[in-house]
N, C-alpha and C positions, 0 to 999 in steps of 0.2 A: 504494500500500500504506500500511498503518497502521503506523509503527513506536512499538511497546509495552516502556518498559523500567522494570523492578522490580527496585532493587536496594538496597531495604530489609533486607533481612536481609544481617547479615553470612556469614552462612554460604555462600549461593547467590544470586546474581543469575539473573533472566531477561529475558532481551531476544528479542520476537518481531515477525516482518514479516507483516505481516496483510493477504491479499488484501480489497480494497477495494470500492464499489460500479466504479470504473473498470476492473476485472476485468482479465486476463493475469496477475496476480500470484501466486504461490501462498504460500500461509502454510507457514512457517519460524519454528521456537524453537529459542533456542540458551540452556543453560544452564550457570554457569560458579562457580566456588567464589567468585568476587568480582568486581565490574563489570570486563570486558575490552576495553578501550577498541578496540584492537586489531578483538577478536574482531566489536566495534559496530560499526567502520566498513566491514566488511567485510559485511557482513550487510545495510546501507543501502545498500550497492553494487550487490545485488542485484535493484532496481527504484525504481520512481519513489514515493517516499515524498511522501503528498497530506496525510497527519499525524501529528503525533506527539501519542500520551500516555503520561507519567512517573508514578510513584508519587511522591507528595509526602510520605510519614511515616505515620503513626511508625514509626522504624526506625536502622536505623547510619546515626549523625554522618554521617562518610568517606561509605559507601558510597551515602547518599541523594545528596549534592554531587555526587558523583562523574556517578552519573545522569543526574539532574536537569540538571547543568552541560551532559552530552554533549546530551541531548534541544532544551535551549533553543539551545542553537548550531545543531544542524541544524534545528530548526524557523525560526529568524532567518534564516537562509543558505537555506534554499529559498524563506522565505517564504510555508509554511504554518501552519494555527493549532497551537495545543499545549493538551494539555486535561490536569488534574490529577486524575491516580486516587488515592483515599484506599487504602494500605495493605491495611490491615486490613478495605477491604472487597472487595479482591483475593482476598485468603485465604479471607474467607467466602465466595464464589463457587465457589469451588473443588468445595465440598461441596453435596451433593445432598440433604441433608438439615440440618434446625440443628445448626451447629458455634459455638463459642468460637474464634476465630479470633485467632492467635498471632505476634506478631515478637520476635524476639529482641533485648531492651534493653540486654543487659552486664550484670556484675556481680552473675548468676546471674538478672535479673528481666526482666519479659517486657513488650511492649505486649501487649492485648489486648482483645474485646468480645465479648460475649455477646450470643444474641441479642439483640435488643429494645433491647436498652446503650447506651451511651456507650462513647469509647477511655479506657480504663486504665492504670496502670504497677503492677506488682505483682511479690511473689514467687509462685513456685510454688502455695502455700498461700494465695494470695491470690486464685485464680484460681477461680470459679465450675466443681464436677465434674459439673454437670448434664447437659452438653451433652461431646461428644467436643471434640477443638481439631483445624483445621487450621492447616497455616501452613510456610513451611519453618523447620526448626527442627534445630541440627548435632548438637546433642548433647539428645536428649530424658531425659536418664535422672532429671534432677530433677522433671522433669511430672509421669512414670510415678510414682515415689518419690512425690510428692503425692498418688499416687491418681488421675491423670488416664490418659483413654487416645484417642487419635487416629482418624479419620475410615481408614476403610482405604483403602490406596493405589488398591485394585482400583476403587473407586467413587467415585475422586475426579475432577471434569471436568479437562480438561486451563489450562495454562496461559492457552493463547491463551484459551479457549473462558470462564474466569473474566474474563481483562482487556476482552473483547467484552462480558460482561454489565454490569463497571462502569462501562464505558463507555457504555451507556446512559443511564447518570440521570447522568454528569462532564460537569461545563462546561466549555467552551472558556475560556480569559482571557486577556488582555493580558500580551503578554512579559515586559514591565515587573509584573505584579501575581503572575506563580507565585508563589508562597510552598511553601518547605519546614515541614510541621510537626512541631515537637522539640518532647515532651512528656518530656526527660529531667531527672530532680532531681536535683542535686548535694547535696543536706541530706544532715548526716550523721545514718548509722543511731543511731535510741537503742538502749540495750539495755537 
């Protein structure tokens, strides 16, 4: 199995076991308010993990480490490869049509890309209303307030079935070279 785990946003982590081309396995997602370490190791317990892919950023400080941390242990320890999903193009997967695709930054601001874009960090109003946004997101009411409105639940693909897509075009890399990306500014706001 493929173990998948996203825990870029702070609001919701996702961690799924993804049957594989070595087949017996069935695909399993388990969704949790914050990385469940716990909840991980139990879940990898569940069959013979042949690899793993982590989301690498942008997203929560904590909850990317946290991730990322558990992912490169069990990929070193079995001695499978580990391949690095960007984010924000998890969430764009999701949607079945162009989304804006959204992680939650702190301090009311958002990662995010539109289509065709680059990742960004912005406020609300910073955020391109062209397109709907996917993304898990806890508290949406400053999007809405901007004038943005979300991809509807009903026609979103599932988890797995997003991290499968970006896992197409993600590399495999060297233990040694994962890298987390933090695109967070510390500058203070002007007014």
């Amino acid at each position: 199995m493929i173990l998948v785990i996203d825990s870029s946003s702070p609001s919701r982590a996702a961690i799924a076991a993804v049957a594989d081309e070595t087949g017996g396995d069935t695909t399993r997602e388990l969704f949790t308010p914050r990385f469940d370490l716990e909840a991980a190791r139990r879940l990898v317990r569940t069959g013979t993990v042949t690899k793993v892919a982590v989301a690498t950023g942008p997203g929560s400080f904590t909850g990317l480490r946290a991730g990322v941390s558990f992912g490169l242990g069990v990929a070193i320890g079995l001695g499978v490869p580990i391949a690095a999903l960007p984010s924000l193009d998890i969430q764009a997967h999701r949607s079945v049509e162009p989304a804006t695709a959204v992680v939650e930054a702190g301090r009311g601001r958002y990662y995010y890309r539109a289509p065709g874009g680059g990742p960004a960090l912005g406020e609300p109003a910073d955020i391109p209303t062209r397109h709907p946004l996917v993304g898990f997101v806890g508290r949406p009411d400053s999007l809405v307030a901007a004038g943005h409105r979300f991809v509807r639940e009903d026609v979103l693909r599932s988890f797995t079935e997003a991290a499968l897509r970006t896992l197409e075009s993600a590399r495999e890399v060297p233990y040694r070279n994962l890298e987390i990306e933090y695109m967070q500014s510390f500058s203070p706001r002007k007014v």
